[in-house]
MARFI-710296 format. One line per 4 residues: number of its first residue (from 1); for each residue x, y, z of N, C-alpha, C, O, CB. Coordinates in pm, 1 decimal, always signed. Glycine has a CB too. Layout:
NUM	X:Y:Z:X:Y:Z:X:Y:Z:X:Y:Z:X:Y:Z; ...
//
This chain:
1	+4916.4:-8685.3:+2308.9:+4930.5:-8549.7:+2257.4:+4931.6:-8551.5:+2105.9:+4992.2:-8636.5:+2040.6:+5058.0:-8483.8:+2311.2; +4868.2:-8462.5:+2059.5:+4891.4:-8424.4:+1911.9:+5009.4:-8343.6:+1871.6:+5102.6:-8336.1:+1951.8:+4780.3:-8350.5:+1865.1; +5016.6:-8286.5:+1765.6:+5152.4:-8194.8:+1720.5:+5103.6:-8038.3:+1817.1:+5189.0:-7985.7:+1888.5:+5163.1:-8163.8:+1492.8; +4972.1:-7982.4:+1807.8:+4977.0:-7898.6:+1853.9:+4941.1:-7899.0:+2066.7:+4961.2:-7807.2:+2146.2:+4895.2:-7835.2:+1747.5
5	+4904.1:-7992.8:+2083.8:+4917.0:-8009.2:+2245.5:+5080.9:-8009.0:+2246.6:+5150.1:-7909.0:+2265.5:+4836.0:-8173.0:+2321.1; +5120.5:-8119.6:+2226.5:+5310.9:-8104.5:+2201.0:+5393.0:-7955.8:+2233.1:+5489.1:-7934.9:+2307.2:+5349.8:-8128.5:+2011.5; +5306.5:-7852.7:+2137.0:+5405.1:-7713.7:+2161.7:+5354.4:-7652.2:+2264.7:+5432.4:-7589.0:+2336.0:+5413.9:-7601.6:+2043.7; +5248.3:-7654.4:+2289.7:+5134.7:-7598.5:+2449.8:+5270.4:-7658.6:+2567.7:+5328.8:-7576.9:+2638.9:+4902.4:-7738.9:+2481.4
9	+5305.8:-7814.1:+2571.7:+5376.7:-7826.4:+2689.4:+5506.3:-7804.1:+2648.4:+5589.0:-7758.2:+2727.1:+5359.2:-7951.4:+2759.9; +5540.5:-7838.0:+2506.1:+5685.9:-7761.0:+2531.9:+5728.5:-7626.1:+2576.8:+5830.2:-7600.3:+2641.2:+5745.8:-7758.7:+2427.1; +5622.7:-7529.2:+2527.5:+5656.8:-7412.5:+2594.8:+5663.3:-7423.1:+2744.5:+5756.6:-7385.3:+2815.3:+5566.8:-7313.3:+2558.6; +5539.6:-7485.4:+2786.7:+5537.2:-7484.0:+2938.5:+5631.2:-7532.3:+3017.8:+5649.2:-7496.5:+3134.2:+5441.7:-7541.4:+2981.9
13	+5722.3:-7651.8:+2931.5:+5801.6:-7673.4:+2994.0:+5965.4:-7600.8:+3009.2:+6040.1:-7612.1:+3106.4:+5786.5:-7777.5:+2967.1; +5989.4:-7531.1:+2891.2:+6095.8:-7437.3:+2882.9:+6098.9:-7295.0:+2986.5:+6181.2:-7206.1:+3008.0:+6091.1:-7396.5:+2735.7; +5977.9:-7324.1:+3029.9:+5922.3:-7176.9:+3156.6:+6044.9:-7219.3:+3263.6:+6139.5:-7148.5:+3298.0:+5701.3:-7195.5:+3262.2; +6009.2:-7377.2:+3311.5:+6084.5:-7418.7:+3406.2:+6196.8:-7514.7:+3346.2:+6224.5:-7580.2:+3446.7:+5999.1:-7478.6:+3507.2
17	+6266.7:-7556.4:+3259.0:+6346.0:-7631.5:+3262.2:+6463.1:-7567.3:+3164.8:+6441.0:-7496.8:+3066.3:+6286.3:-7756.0:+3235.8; +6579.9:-7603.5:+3209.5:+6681.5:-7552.3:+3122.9:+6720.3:-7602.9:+3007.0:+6719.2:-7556.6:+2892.9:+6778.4:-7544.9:+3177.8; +6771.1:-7752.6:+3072.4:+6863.3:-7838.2:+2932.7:+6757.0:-7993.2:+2996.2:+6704.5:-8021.9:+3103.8:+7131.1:-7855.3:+2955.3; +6765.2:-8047.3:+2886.1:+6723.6:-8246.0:+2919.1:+6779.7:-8296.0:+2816.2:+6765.6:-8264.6:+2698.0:+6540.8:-8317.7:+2916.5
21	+6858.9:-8393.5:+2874.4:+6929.1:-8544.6:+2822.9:+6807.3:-8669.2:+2822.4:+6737.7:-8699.1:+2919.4:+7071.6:-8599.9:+2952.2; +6804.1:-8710.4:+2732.8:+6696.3:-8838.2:+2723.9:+6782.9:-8944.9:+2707.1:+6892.0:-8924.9:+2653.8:+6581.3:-8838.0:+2596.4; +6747.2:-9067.1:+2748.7:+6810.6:-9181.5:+2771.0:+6731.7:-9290.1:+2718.5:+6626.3:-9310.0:+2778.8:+6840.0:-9196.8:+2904.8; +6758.2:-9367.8:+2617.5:+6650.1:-9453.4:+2596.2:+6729.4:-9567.0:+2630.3:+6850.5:-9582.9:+2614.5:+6576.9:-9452.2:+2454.5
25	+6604.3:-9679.7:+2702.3:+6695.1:-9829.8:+2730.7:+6621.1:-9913.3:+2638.0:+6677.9:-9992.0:+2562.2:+6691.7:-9906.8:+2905.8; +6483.1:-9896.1:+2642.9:+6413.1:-9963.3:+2518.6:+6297.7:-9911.0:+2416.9:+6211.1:-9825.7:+2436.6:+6358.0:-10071.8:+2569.4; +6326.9:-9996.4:+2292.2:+6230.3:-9915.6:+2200.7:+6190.1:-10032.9:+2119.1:+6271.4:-10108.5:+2065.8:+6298.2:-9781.6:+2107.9; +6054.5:-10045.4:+2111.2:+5967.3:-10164.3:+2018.1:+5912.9:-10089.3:+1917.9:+5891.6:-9968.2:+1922.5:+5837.0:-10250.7:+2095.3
29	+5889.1:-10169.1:+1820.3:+5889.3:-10098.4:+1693.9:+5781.3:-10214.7:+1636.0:+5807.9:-10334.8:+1632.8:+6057.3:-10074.9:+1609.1; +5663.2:-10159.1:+1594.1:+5529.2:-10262.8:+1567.0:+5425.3:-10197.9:+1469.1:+5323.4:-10143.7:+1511.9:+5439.8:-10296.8:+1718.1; +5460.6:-10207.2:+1313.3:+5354.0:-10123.9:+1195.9:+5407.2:-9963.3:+1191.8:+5510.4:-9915.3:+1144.9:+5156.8:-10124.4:+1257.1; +5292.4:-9900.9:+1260.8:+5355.9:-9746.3:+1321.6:+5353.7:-9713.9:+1402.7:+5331.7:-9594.8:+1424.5:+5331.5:-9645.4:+1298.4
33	+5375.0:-9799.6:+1492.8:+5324.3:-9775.3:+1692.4:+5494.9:-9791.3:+1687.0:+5546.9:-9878.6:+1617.5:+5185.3:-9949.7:+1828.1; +5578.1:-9691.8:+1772.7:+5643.3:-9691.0:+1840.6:+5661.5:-9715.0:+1985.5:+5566.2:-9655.1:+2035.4:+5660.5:-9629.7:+1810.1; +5731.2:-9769.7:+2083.1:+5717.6:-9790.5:+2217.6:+5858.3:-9781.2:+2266.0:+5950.8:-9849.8:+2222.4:+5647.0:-9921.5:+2251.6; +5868.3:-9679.7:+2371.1:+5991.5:-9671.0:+2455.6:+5977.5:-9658.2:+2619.8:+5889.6:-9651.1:+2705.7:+6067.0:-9548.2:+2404.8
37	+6112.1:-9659.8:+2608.0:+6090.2:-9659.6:+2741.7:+6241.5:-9590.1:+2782.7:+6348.5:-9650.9:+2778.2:+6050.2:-9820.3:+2804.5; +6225.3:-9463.3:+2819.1:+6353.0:-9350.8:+2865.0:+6361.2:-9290.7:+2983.8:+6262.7:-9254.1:+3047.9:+6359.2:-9233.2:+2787.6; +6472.8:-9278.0:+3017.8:+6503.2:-9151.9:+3109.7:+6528.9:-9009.7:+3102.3:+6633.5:-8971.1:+3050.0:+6588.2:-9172.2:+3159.7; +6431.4:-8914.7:+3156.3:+6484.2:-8787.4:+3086.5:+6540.5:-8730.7:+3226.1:+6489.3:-8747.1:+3336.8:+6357.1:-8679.9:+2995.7
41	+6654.2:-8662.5:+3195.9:+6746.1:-8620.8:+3281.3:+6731.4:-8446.7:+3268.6:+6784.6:-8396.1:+3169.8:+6896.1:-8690.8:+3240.0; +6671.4:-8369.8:+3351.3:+6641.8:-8245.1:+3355.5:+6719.8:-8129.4:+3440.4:+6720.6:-8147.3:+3562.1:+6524.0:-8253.3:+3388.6; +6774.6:-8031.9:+3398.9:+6812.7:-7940.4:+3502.3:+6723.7:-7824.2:+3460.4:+6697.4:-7792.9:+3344.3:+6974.7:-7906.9:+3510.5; +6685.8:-7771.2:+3559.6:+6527.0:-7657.7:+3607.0:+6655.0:-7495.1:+3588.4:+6771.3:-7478.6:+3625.2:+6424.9:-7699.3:+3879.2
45	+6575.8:-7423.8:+3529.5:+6658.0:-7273.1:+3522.6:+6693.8:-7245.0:+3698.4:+6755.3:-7140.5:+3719.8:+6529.8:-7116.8:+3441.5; +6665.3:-7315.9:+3800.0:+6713.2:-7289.2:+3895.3:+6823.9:-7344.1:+3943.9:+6882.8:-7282.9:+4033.0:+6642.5:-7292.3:+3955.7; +6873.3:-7463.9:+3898.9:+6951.8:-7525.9:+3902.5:+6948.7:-7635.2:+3931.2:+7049.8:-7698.0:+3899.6:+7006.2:-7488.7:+3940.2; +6825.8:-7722.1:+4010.3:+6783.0:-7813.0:+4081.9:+6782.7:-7931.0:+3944.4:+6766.5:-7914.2:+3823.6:+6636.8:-7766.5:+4167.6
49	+6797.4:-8000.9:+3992.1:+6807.1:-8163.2:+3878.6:+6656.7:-8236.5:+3905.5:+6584.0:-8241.3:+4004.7:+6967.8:-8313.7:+3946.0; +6647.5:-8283.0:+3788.7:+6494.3:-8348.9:+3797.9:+6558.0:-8480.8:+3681.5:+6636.9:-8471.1:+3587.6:+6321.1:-8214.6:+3723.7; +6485.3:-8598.0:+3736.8:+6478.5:-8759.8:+3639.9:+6376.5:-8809.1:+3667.1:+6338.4:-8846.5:+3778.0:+6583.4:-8883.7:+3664.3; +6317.6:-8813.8:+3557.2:+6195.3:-8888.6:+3492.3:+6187.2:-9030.5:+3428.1:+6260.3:-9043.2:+3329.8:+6155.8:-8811.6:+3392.6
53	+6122.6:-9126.8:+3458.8:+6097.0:-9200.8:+3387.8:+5973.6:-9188.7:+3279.1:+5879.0:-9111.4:+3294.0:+6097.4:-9284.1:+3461.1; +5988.0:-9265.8:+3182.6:+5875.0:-9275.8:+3090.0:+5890.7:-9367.1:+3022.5:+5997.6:-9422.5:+2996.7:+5847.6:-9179.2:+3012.7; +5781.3:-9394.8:+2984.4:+5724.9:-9509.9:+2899.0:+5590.5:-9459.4:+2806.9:+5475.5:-9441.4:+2847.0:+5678.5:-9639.2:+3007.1; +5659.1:-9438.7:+2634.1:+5547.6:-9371.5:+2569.5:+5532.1:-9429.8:+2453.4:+5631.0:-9480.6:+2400.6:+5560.0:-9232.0:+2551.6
57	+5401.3:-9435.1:+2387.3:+5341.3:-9513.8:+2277.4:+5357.7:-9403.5:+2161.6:+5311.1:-9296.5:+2200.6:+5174.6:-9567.1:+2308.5; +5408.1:-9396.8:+2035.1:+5395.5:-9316.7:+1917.1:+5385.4:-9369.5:+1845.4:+5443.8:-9471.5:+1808.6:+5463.6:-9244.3:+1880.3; +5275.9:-9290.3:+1790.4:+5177.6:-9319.2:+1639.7:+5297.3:-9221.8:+1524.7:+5313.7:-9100.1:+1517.2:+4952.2:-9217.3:+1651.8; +5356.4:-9321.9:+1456.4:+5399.3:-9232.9:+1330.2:+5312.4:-9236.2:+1219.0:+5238.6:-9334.5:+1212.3:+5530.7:-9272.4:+1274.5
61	+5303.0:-9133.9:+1112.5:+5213.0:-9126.4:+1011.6:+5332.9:-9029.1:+894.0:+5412.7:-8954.3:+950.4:+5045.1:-9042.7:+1074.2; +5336.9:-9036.7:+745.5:+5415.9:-8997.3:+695.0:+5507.1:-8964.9:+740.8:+5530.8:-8844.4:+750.0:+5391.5:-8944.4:+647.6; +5585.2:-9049.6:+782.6:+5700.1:-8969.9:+908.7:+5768.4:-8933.1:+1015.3:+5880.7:-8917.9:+1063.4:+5706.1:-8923.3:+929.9; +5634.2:-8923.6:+1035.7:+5658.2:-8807.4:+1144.0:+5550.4:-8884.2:+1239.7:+5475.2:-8978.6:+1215.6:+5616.8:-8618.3:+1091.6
65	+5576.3:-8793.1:+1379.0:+5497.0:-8850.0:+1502.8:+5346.8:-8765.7:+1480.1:+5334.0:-8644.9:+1460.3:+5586.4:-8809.2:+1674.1; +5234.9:-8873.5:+1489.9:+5093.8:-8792.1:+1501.5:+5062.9:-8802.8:+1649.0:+4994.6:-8707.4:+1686.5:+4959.8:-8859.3:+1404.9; +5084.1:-8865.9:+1718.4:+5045.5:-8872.6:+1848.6:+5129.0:-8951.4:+1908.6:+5190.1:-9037.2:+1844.9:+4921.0:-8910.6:+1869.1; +5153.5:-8925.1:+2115.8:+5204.9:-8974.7:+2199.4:+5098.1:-9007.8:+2344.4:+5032.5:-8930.1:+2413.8:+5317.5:-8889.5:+2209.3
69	+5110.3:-9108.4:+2348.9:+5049.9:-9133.8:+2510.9:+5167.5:-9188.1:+2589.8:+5228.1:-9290.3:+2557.4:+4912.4:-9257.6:+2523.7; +5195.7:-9113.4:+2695.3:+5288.6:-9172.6:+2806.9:+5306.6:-9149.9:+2896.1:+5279.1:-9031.6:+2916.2:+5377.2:-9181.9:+2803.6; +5356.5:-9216.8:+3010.1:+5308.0:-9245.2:+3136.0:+5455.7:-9178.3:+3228.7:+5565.2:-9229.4:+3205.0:+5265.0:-9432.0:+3151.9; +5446.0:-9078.9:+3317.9:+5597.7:-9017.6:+3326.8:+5570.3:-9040.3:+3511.4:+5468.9:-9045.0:+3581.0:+5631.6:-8805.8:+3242.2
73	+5707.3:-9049.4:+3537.4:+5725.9:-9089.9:+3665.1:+5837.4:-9066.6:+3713.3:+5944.3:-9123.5:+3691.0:+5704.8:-9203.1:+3682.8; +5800.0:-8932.9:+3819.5:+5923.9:-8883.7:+3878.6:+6012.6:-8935.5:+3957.2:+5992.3:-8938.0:+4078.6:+5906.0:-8801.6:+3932.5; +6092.8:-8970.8:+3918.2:+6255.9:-9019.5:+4010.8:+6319.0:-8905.7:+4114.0:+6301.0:-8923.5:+4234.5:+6405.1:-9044.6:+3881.6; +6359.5:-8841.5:+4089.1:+6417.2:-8730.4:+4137.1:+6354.2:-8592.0:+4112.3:+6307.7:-8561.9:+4002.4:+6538.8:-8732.8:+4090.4
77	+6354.3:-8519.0:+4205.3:+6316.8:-8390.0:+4229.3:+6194.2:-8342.6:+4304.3:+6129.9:-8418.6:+4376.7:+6312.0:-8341.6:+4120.6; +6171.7:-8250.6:+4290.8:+6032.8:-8223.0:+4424.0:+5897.9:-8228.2:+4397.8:+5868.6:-8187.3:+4285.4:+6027.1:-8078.5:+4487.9; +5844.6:-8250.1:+4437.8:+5699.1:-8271.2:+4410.1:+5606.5:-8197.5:+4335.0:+5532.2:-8244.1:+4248.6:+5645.3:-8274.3:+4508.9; +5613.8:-8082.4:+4370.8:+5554.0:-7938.4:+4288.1:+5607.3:-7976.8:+4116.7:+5569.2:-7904.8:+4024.4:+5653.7:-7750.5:+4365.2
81	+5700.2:-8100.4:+4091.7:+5744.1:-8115.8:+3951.8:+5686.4:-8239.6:+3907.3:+5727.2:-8284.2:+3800.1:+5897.2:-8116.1:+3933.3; +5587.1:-8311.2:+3979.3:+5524.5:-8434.5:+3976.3:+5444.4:-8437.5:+3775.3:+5423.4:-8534.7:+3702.8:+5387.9:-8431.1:+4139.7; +5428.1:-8331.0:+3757.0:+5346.7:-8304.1:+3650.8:+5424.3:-8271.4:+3528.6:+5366.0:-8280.3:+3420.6:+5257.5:-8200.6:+3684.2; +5563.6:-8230.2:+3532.9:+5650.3:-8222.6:+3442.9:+5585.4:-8284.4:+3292.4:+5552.9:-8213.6:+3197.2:+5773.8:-8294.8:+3501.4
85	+5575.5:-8442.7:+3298.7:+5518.1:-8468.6:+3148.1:+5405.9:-8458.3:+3118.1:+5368.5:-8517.5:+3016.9:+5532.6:-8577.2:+3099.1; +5307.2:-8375.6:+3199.4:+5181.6:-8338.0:+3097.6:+5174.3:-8182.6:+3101.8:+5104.4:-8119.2:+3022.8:+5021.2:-8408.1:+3149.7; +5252.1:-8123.8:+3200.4:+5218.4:-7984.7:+3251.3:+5213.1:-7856.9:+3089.9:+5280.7:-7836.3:+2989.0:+5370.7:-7941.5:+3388.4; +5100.5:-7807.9:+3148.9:+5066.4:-7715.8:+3011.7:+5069.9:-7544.7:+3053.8:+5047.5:-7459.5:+2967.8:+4885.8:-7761.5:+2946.7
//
């Protein structure tokens, strides 16, 4: 994702999600490639709980993040939420 794909799914994702806790267990750090690897812990405006895994690559540039590729993998919750980290 770029900065502006980024706000396309954040909105999309604030449609359905309330609050998320992120959990990081690891993070590599290589030039300006960032690499982690987290848990995001989700509760849905309905109330239902959703946990994600991920594992994502960031490009920093002055700063700041220019791009993310990462790979998300639902732990918990229902299927219709399988798409959570790319959904637009």
């Amino acid at each position: 994702l770029n900065f502006e794909q980024y706000v396309v799914h954040r909105k999309a994702l604030q449609k359905t999600v309330k609050s998320v806790q992120v959990v990081f267990h690891d993070m590599i750090v290589s030039g300006n490639k960032v690499v982690t690897r987290h848990t995001a812990h989700a509760i849905k405006n309905d109330g239902k709980q959703i946990k994600l895994q991920v594992i994502a690559i960031f490009e920093v540039r002055d700063g700041k993040i220019a791009s993310c590729h990462e790979l998300t993998h639902l732990l918990k919750g229902e299927k219709s939420d399988r798409d959570l980290g790319s959904r637009e």
